[in-house]
N, C-alpha and C positions, 0 to 999 in steps of 0.2 A: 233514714230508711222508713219513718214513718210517713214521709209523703210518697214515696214510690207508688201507690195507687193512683196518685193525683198526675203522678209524672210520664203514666205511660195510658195512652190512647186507649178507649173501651174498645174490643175488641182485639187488644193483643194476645201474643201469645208467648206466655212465660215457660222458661224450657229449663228443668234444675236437674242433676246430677243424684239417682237414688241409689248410690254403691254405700255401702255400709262398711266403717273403719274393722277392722278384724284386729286382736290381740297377738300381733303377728312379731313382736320383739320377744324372744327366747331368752332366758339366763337361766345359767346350766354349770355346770363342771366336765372336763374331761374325764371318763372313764376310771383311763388309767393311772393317772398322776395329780387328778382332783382340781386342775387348775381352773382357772372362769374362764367362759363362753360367754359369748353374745352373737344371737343368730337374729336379725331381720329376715324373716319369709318376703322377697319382693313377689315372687307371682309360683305358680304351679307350673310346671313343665308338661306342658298341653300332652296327654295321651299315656301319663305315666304312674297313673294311682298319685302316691304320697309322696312323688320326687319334688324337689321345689329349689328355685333360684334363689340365693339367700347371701345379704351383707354379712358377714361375720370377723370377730375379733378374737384374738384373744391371750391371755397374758405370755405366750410364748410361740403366737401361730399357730396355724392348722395346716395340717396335711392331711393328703387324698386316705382314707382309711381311719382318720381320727373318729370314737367314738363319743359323744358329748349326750347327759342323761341332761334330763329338766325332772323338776317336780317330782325328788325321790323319786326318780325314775318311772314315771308314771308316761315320760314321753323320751325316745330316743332317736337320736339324728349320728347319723353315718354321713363323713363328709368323703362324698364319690370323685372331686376332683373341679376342676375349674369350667365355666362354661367357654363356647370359644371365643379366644381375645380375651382373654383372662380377667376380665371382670369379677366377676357372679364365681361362688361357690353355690357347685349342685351338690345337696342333702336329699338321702331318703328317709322318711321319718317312720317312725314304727312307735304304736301304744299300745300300753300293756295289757289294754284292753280290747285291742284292736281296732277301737276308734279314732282317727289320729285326728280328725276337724273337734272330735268332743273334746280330746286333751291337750288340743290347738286352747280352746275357749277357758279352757279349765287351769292351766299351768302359765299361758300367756298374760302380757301385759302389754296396754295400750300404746301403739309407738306416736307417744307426745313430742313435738318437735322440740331438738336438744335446748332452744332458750328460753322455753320455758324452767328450764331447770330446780327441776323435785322428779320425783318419784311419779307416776301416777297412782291412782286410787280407785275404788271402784265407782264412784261416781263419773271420771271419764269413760267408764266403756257407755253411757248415754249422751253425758254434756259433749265429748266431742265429735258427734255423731249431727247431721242433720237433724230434723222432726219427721221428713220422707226417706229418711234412709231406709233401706227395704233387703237391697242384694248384698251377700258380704264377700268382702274384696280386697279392698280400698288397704295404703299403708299409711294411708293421711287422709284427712278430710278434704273435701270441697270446697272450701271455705267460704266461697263468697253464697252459699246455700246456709252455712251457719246463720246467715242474718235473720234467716225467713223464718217467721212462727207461726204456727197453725191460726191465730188469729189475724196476721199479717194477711194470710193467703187468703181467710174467709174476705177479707175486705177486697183484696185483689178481684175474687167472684165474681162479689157484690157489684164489682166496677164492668162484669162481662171478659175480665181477662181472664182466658182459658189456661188448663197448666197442664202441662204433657213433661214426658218425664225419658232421658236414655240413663245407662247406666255407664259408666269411664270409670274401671278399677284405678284408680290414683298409686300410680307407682313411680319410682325412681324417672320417666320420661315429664312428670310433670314439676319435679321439685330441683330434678339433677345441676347444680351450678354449672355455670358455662366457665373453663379454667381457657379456654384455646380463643384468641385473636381474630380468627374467620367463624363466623358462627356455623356457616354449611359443615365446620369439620368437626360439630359438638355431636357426640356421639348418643343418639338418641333414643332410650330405651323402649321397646314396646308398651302397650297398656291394654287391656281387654276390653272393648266396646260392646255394647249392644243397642241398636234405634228398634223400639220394637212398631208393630205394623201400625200403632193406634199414633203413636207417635205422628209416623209418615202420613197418618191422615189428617191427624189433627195440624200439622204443617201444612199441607193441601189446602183446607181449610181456610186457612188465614192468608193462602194466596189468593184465595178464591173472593173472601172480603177485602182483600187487597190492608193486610193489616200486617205491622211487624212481627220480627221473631225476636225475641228477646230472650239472650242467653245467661242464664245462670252460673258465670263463672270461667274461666279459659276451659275446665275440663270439656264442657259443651259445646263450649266452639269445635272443639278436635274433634269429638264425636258428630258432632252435626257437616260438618266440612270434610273430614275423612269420610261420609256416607252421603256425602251431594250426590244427587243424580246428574250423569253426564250428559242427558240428553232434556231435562228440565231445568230451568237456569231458577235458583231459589227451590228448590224439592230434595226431598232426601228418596233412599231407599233405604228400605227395612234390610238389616246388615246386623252381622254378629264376627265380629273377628279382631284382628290387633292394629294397634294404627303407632306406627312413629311419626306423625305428622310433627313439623317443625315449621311452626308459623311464624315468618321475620316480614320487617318492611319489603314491599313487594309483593307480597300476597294479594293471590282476586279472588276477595273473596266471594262463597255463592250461593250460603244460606242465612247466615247471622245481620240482621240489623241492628240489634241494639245489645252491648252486654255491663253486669252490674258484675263490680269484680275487686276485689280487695286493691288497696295499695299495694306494690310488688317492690321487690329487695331488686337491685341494679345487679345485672352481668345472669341474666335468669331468662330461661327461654320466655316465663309468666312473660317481664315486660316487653319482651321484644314482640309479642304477640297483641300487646295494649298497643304500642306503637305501631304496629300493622295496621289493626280498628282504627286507631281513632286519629294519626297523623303524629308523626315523631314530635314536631314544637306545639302542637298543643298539648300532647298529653305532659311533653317536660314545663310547659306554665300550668297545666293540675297540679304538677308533684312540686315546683315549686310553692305555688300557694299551700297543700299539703303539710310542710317543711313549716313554715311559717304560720299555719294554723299549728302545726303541732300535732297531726293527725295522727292516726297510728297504724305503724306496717305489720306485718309478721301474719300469721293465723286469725288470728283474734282482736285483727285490726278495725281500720275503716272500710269502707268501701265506693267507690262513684260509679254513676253509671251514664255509660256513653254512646253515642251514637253515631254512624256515621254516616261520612258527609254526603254520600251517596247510598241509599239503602237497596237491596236487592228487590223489594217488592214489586211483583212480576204478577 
């Protein structure tokens, strides 16, 4: 990661993911019978105050009407029933203070992916965070934004590579394992996007010098690609809404030239998305070589960065 200055053209344009992880894993007790809870907040249910799509467990199940306290009751979730296709439990949350995002931040914990396995601490609600995290959202990090440090990027500058910035709430559509044999029938969760106008221009820009985009991650492919302009081939449009895109081999794509992007775990939309970029047998002779370095997958893995064979620069 320390040559990436060297490895991408003066004049590019570096594009990272600024959604902020939220303390969005709940543990709690039942009401009535004191049993444990475990609620993940996946996203908010657009237009509804404090309703929210939410994973949930718990030592004897939940049902529609089950009351669950967190933080001596400092935060309460009513479980209203299944979303449709029974996924998702919808929860209304209610603080005793009436603020429910304050005693979201205040009673919550960091949802650390399960292999890391410990506890989180308070030092994760920063370390697993970007350095441009900004908007809070996200149920995981960005990871391949992980890599980047505020003195990484001053060099990046220094080299003329510009950095623009969307937001992709990272939810259950970017991490969800693929269990089904045809991938079209992996069921694809939403994510909350945003390319804001400075963005679309600073992309403009770099068509205009005739210079890469380089994406920060799969999350930015999905945002940059779910908000292509249809009628500019390589251009976005300034856009705010939810994208299920599901990028497999076969994709054309028609903003991204170059993206830096963690090692990914097999049967994962992640790789089938790298195998789209960068070409199925070379990206499987990276992960072999990978394998045989010894590299490392997961969050807080390695990361390569690739290009392809053909770049949209228009």
């Amino acid at each position: 990661m320390f040559d990436l200055p060297e490895l991408l053209p003066p004049g590019a344009l570096l594009v990272a993911n600024d959604t902020r992880v939220v303390p969005a894993r709940l543990l709690g007790k039942k009401a009535d019978t004191g049993g444990a809870v475990e609620l993940l907040l996946v996203r908010p249910r657009a237009g509804e105050g404090a309703r929210f799509y939410a994973m949930g467990r718990a030592s004897k199940g939940l049902r529609r009407g089950a009351v669950v306290t967190f933080g001596d009751g400092a935060l309460t979730a009513r479980i209203e029933g299944r979303e449709e296709g029974g996924g998702l439990f919808e929860v209304t949350l209610e603080a005793r203070d009436g603020d429910v995002q304050a005693a979201i931040e205040r009673v919550g914990h960091m949802p650390l992916p399960p292999y890391m396995r410990r506890a989180d601490d308070d030092v994760d609600r920063e370390r697993y965070q970007t350095v441009f995290a900004r908007v809070p959202g996200a149920i995981a990090a960005p990871t391949a934004g992980l890599h980047l440090t505020k003195e990484l990027l001053e060099r990046l500058a220094g080299r003329g590579i510009e950095a623009a910035f969307v937001t992709l709430h990272v939810g259950l559509g970017t991490f969800q394992p693929v269990t089904v044999e045809d991938l079209d029938q992996h069921p694809m969760h939403s994510e909350a996007f945003v390319i804001p106008e400075a963005t679309r221009d600073a992309i403009a820009r770099a068509r205009k010098r005739s210079a890469p985009i380089v994406a920060v991650g799969t999350t930015v492919v999905r945002a940059l690609e779910s908000a292509a302009d249809p009628d500019h081939m390589g251009h976005v449009c300034a856009a705010a809404g939810e994208t299920r895109l599901l990028i497999q081999p076969g994709y054309a794509f028609r903003v991204v030239d170059r993206l830096l992007t963690n090692f990914h775990l097999p049967r994962s939309t992640l790789l089938a998305l790298v195998y789209a970029f960068a070409g199925t047998e070379r990206v499987r002779r990276a992960y072999a070589l990978a394998i045989a370095e010894g590299y490392r997958f997961y969050s807080y893995g390695d990361a390569m960065l690739l290009r392809r064979e053909t770049e949209v620069i228009a």
